[in-house]
N, C-alpha and C positions, 0 to 999 in steps of 0.2 A: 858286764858288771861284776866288781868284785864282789863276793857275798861272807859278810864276819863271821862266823861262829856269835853263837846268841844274838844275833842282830834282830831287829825287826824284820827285816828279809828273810834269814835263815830260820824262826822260828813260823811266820808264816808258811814255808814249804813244809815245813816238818809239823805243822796241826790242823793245819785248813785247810780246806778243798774248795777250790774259787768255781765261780761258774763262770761257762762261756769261756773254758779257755780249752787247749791241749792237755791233762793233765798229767802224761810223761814231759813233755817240755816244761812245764810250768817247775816240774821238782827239779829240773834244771838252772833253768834260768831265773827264777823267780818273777817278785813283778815290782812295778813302782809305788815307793810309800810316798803319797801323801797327807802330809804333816797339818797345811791350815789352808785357809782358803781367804781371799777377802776382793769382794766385789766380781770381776770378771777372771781372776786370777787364782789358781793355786799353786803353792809351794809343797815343792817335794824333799826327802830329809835330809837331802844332799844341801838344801836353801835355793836349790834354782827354781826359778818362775816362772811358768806354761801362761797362757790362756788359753783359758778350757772353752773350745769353741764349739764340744758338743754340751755344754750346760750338764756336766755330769752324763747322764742319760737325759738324753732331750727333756730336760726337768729340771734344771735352778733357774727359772725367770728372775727372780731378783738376787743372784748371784747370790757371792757365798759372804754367811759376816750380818747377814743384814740385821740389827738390832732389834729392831720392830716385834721380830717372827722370836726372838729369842726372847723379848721381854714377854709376850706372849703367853709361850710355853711357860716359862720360869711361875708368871702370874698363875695360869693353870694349875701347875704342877702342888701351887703351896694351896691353893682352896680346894683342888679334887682329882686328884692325882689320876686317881681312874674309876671310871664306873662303866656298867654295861647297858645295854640297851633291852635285853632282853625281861622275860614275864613281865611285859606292861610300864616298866621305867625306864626313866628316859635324865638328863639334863642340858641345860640351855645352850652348850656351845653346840650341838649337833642340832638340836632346833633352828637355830639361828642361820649354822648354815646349809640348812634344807631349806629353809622360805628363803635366802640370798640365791641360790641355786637357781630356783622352781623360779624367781623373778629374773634370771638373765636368761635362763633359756631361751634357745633361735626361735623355739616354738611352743605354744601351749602346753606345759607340763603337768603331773597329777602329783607323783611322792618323788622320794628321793630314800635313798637304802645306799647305808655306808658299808664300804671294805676295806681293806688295808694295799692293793694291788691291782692294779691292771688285769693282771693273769686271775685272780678271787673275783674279781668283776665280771668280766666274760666269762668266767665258769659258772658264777651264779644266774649269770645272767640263760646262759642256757637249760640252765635246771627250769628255772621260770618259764621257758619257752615252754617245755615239754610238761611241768605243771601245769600252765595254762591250753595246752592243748586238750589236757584229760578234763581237764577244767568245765571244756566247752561240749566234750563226749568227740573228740577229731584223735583217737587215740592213735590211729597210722599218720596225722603229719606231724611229725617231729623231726624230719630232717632238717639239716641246716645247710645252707652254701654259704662258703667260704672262697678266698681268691686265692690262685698262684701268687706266691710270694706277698702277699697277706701276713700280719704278723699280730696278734692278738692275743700271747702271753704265751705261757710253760706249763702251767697245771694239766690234768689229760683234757680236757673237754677244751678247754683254749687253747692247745697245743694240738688238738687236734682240728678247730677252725683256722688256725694258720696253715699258711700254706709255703712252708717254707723246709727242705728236706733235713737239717740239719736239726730241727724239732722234732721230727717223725724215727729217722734211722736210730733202730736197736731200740727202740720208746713201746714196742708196739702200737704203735698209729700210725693215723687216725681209726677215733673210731668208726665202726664200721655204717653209720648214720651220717658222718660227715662229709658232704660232697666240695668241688671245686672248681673254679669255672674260671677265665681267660683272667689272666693279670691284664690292667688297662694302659699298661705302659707301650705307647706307638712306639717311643725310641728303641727298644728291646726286642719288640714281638709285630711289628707291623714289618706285612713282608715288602717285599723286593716289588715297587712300582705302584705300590697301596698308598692310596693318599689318607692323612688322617683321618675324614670323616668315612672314608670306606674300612680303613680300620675299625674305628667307634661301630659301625652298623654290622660288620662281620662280632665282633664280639658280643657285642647285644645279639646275637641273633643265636650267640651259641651257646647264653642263657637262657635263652626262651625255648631253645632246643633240649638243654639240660632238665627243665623244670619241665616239660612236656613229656619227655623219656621219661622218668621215674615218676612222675603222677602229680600234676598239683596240689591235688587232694594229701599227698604226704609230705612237700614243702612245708613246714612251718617259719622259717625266717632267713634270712640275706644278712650276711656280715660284712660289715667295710669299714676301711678309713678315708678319707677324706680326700687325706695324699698318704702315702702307704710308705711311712719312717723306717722302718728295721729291715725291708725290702730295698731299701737304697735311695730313697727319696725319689717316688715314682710319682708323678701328677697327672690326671686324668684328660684326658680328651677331650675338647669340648663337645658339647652334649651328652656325654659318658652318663653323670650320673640324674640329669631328665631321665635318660632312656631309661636306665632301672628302674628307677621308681616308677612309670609308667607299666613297666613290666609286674614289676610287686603287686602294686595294685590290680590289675589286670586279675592278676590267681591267687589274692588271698595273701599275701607272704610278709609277715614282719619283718620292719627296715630295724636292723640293730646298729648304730653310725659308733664307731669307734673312739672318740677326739684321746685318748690316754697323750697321744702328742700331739695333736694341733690343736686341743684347746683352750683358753684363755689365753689368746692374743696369737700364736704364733704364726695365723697367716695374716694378720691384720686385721684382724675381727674379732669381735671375743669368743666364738666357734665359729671353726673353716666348716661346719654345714652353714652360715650364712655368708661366707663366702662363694659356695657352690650352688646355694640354694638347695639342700637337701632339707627334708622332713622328717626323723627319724620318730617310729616309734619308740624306742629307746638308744639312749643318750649315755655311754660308760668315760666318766672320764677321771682322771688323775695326774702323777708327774707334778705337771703347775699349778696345782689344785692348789697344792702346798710349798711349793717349790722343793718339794723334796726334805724340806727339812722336818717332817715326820710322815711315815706312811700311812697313806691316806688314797681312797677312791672311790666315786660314787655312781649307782647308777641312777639316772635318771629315766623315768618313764610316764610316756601318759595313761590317761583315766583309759582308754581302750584296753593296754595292754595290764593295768593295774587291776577293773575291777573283777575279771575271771577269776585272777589271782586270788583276791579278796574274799570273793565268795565260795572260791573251794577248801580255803581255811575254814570257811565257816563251818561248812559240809565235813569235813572232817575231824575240824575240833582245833588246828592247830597249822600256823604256816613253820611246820617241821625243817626249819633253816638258821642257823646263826653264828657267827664268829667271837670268840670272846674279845676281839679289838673292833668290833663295829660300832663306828662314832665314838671312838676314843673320845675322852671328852678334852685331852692333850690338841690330840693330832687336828680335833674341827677347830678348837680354838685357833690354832696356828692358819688352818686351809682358812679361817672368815676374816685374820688378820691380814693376810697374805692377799686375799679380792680385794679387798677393801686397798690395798697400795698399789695394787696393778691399776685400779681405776683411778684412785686421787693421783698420781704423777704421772696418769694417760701413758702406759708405755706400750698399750695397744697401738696409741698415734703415731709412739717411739718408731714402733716394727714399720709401721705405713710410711712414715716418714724417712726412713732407713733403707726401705727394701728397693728403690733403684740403686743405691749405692752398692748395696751387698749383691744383688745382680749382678753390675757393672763389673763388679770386681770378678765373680766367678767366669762373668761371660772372659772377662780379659785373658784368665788362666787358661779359657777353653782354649788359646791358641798355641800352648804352652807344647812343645814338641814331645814329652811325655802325656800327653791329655786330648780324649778323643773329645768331649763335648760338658754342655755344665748347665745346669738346668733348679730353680729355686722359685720360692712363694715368701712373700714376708723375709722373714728371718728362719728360713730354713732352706737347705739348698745341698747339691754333692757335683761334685766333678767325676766325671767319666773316664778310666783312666783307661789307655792303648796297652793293650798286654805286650809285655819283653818276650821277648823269641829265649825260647829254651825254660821258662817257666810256668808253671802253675797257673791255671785260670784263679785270683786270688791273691795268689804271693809276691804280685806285682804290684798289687795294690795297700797290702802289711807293711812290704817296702817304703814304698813312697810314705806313706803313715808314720810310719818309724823317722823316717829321713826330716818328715815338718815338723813331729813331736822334738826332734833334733835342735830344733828352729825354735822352739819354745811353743809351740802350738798343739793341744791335743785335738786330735778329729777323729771320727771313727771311721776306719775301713769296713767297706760291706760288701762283697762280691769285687764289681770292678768298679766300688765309684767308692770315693772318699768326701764324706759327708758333715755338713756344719749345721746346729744349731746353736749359735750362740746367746746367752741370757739375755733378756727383755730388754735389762738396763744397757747394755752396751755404746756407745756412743761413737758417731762418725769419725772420732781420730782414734777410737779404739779398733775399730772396721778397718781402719787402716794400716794397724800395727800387727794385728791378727793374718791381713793377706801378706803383708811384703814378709809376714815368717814362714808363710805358706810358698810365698814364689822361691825363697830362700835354700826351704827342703829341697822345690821340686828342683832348682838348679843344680846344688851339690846331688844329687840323686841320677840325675842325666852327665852330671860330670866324671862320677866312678862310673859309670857305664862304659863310658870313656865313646 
């Protein structure tokens, strides 16, 4: 890519510091400007058109453009541009969407407590933990487990229940309360002759083994997702997540269920804990909350884990925690407009209705002579890419990413699988135009290989 003197390009390398990238290559190469977006599609400043078939960050369900979310905002914007939630006030769009919340929930819920992130969410979320431990007088269980390749945000305490190396190196972490225990991915980690359910029983068992080593007594809660997104689109085993819970309960241990990406709709449900049948004590979700189009995240929690909480405010005088954008009174507006059209034009049914086609499609790539296997839930799914002899575990995968974004399609590389979420609304002849630019890449990508 050429890059202009004062362009949009060349002044991004020369003032801003991106995240998640290289940033010596980045002041090189720079990166791609996009300009506008509208429905399943965005346009970059060149005027060529992708489909963005990771929905931004696993997060535009109703694509980009959508009027609805903008007249929304705009209406908010002119009656109350912002207020905060804190010393005892409060106003109606964060109300509103705390009782819409606490009414979908998979399961009996008590409050609801806004953030602006995923990564704010599971950090606060663990402060809670460990307030509520002192809460109860349990002031040694405050550990937390977390998975291998677990991906739970960037701030230190959620960055430190991920379990993913490239969040830890040079960060100093995790901290040193932070434990981790089997990723539940059979295709990755189940050995040589292991059938799946012997897999599922070995790793459950080297949780129950973890929690027994360091003490029940100092467990305080269990982190997961659902299906584990920023890990590479990992799906669990069946009985995987019975068995934990069973375990949890067993020694006392708070279920913290993840959904920031599978919830509202994206495995076909309106959270994949009632696709799996999980039960969580607490509920952190975001992404679709809003589609993205204002930052927004909420956690949800029941009356169990809410009223320790409750009561050692009292004891103290004060629940000593708050963000100055908690329940922007913008950003709930937008997140209670944004529920309210995932449910009236059913694109939950959309994903159900969709997701053998988009199976179909990935299972077909899987035979793709660049591609070891391919694996998906709803609208969400990644192909497993065969690494190129003489490269990088990784840069085979960049490759190939590059070569379909090529093609007009963005997907995101992650390790060795190349991974799609595409937005809620998307439609079967969209599914369709989306893979044949996907077989497109991988073709010219296996053809320079020569």
């Amino acid at each position: 890519m050429t890059i202009l003197p004062n362009s949009v390009e060349a002044r991004d390398i020369a003032y801003q510091m991106h995240p998640n990238v290289n940033l010596r290559k980045f002041e090189k190469t720079g990166g791609l400007v996009i300009e506008s977006g509208e429905g399943i599609y965005v346009t970059d400043s060149s005027g060529k058109r992708y489909i963005e078939a990771m929905a931004g960050l696993w997060s535009v369900a109703l694509g980009f453009g959508e009027k609805r979310l903008v007249d929304a905002a705009t209406k908010q914007m002119q009656k109350l541009p912002y207020y905060h939630t804190f010393s005892y006030k409060t106003h109606g769009p964060s109300v509103d969407l705390a009782e819409l919340l606490i009414e979908l929930a998979p399961v009996p819920m008590s409050k609801v407590h806004f953030t602006s992130s995923g990564s704010e969410a599971n950090d606060l979320v663990a402060k809670m933990v460990w307030y509520r431990s002192n809460a109860l007088g349990r002031r040694d269980k405050k550990k937390i487990i977390g998975r291998i390749k677990g991906y739970h945000g960037v701030t230190i305490a959620s960055a430190s229940i991920t379990g993913l190396p490239r969040n830890h190196e040079s960060f100093d972490l995790p901290l040193d309360r932070m434990l981790h225990t089997a990723c539940p991915s059979y295709t990755h980690f189940g050995k040589d002759g292991e059938s799946e359910a012997e897999f599922t029983a070995r790793i459950l068992g080297e949780l129950e083994e973890l929690i027994l080593r360091e003490g029940p007594e100092t467990i305080a809660a269990f982190w997961g997702e659902p299906v584990m997104g920023a890990g590479g689109v990992l799906l669990p085993p069946e009985g995987y997540w019975e068995g934990v819970q069973t375990i949890l309960k067993k020694y006392d241990i708070l279920l913290v269920v993840d959904e920031v990406i599978c919830g509202f709709g994206r495995t076909g449900r309106m959270f994949a804990c009632e696709t799996y049948d999980i039960k969580p004590d607490v509920l952190v979700v975001s992404k679709q909350i809003s589609s993205s189009y204002m930052p927004l995240s909420a956690i949800i929690m029941n009356d169990n884990f809410y009223q320790p909480i409750a009561d050692e405010s009292d004891r103290i005088g004060s629940f000593g925690h708050g963000y100055t954008a908690s329940g922007h009174p913008v950003a709930t507006a937008v997140g209670l407009e944004n529920l309210k059209i995932i449910q009236e034009r059913d694109l939950i049914g959309n994903v159900a209705r969709l997701e053998g086609k988009f199976l179909d499609h990935l299972k077909s790539l899987a035979d793709h002579p660049l591609i070891h296997s391919s694996r998906g839930i709803g609208l969400i799914g990644a192909l497993e890419v065969k690494p190129w002899k003489g490269m990088k575990p990784g840069d085979t995968t960049l490759a190939l990413a590059a070569a379909i974004e090529s093609e007009g399609v963005i997907t995101r590389p992650i390790g060795e699988s190349i991974c799609f979420c595409p937005p809620l609304i998307i439609t079967a002849e969209q599914l369709d135009e989306l893979f044949a630019g996907v077989k497109r890449g991988l073709d010219n990508a296996l053809a320079a290989r020569g």
